[in-house]
N, C-alpha and C positions, 0 to 999 in steps of 0.2 A: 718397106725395106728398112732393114738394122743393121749395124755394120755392129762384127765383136772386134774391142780393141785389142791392140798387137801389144801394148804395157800393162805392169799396173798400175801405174797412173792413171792410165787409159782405162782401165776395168773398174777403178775407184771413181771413177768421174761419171762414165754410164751408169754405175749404180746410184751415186748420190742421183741423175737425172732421174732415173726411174723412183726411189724414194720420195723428190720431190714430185713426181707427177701422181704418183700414189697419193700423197697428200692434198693436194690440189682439186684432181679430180674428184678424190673421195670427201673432200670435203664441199666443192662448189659444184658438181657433174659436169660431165663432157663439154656441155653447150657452155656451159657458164665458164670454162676452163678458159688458158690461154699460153700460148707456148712462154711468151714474155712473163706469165704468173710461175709456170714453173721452172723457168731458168733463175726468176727471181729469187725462190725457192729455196732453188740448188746452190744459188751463189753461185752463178757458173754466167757467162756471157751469153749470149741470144747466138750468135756463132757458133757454139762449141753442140751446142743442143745440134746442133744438122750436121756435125761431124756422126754424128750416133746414129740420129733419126731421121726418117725423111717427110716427116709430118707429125700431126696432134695425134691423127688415128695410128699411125705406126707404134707412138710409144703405149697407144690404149691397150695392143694388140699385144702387147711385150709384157705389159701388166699382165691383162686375162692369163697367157700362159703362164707366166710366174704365178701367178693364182694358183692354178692348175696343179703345177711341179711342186710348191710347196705346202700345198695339200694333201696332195698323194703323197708326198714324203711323211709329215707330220701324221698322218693316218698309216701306210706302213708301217713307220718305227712303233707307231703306240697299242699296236697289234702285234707285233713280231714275236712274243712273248706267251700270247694268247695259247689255252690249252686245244681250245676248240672256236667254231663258227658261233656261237651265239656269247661268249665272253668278248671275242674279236667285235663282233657288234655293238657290246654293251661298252667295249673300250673306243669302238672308233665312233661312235654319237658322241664322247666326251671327247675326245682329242681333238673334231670339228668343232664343236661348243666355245673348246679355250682356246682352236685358231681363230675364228670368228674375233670372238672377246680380243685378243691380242692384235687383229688386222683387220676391222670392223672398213675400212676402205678399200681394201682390196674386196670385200665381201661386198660393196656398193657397185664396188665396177663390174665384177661379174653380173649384178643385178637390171644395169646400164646396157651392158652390154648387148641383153635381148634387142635392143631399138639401135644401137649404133653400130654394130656390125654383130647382125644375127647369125651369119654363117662360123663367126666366132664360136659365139654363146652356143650354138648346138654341137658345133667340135668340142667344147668344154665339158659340156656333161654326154656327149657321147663318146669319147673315151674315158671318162671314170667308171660310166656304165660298161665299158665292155671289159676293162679291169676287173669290174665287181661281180658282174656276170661271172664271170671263169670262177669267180671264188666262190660263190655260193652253190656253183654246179662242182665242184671239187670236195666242199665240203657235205652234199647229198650224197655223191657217191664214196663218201667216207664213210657216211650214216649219223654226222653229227648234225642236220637237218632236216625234217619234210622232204619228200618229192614234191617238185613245183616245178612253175615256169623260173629258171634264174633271170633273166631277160626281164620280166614284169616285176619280179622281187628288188633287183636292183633299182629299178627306178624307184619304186614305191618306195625302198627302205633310202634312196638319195632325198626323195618328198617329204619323209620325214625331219630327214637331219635339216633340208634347205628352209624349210620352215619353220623348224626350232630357231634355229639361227636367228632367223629374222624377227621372230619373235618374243622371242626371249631373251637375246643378248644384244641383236641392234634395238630393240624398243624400253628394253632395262636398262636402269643403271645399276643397279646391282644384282643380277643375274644368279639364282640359286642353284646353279649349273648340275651338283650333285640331284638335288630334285626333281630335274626337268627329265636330266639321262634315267635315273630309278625309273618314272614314271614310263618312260618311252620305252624304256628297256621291254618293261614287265606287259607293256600294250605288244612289243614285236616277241615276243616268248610267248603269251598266250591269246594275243586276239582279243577280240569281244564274246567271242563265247561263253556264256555262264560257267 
């Protein structure tokens, strides 16, 4: 349970919470976290944190979604512009690449999340996947893609991006992000087919 505040005072103080537990958790994970590290954090009183939330897993659970929301956001926008399905592709593995790079903890907690509330974790990427679904069948029957399954494309093409992510931008320090997208790009445009 979350309560949204009735100010902004109130909306500026649940967000610095949520910032500091992003930081916390994403730096120390769930188990090692502690409500008193991220009220510490936030600067904020060990009181004021249970005005908002009513647990450690509540606010884990407020992260995932904001995960969630400003991903699909930051992938929208970096697509909206897109002429067709396979540029929207080659824009939105980059747009995920440089949110990763930009919010590398929020991208731990989603990772987290499989073992501390899985029913989360599989609402998370099954609704991107049914977003992404509709799009890939939207744009088959435009003809700017293959006939497929969009349902197994989605994930596959989610497999990709989740695993660049993690290895190429959480395991680098300097991340050649233009390189990794070409490469990926030109593997989801042509396959391994000679």
């Amino acid at each position: 349970m979350t309560a949204r505040p009735k100010t902004k005072r109130g909306a500026a103080r649940r967000k610095k919470i949520l910032e500091a537990a992003e930081a916390v958790i994403g730096r120390t994970g769930f188990a090692s976290s502690s409500i008193a590290a991220i009220t510490q954090e936030a600067d904020t009183a060990l009181g004021t944190f249970y005005i908002y939330f009513s647990s450690k897993e509540a606010v884990f659970r407020e992260l995932l979604l904001e995960m969630g929301q400003l991903t699909r956001r930051a992938l929208t926008d970096s697509i909206r512009e897109m002429p067709n399905r396979l540029e929207a592709e080659r824009e939105g593995i980059r747009a995920f690449l440089e949110f990763v790079a930009a919010r590398p903890s929020l991208y731990r907690i989603v990772e987290e999340a499989r073992y501390i509330d899985p029913d989360a974790y599989r609402a998370y990427f099954s609704t991107f996947a049914a977003a992404y679904k509709q799009r890939l069948a939207a744009a088959t029957a435009a003809g700017e893609i293959r006939a497929g399954d969009p349902e197994i494309r989605a994930w596959a093409l989610m497999g990709i991006a989740k695993t660049l992510g993690e290895r190429y931008v959480l395991w680098e320090d300097n991340p050649d992000i233009d390189h990794v997208v070409d490469e990926a790009f030109r593997f989801i445009r042509h396959g391994l087919e000679p």
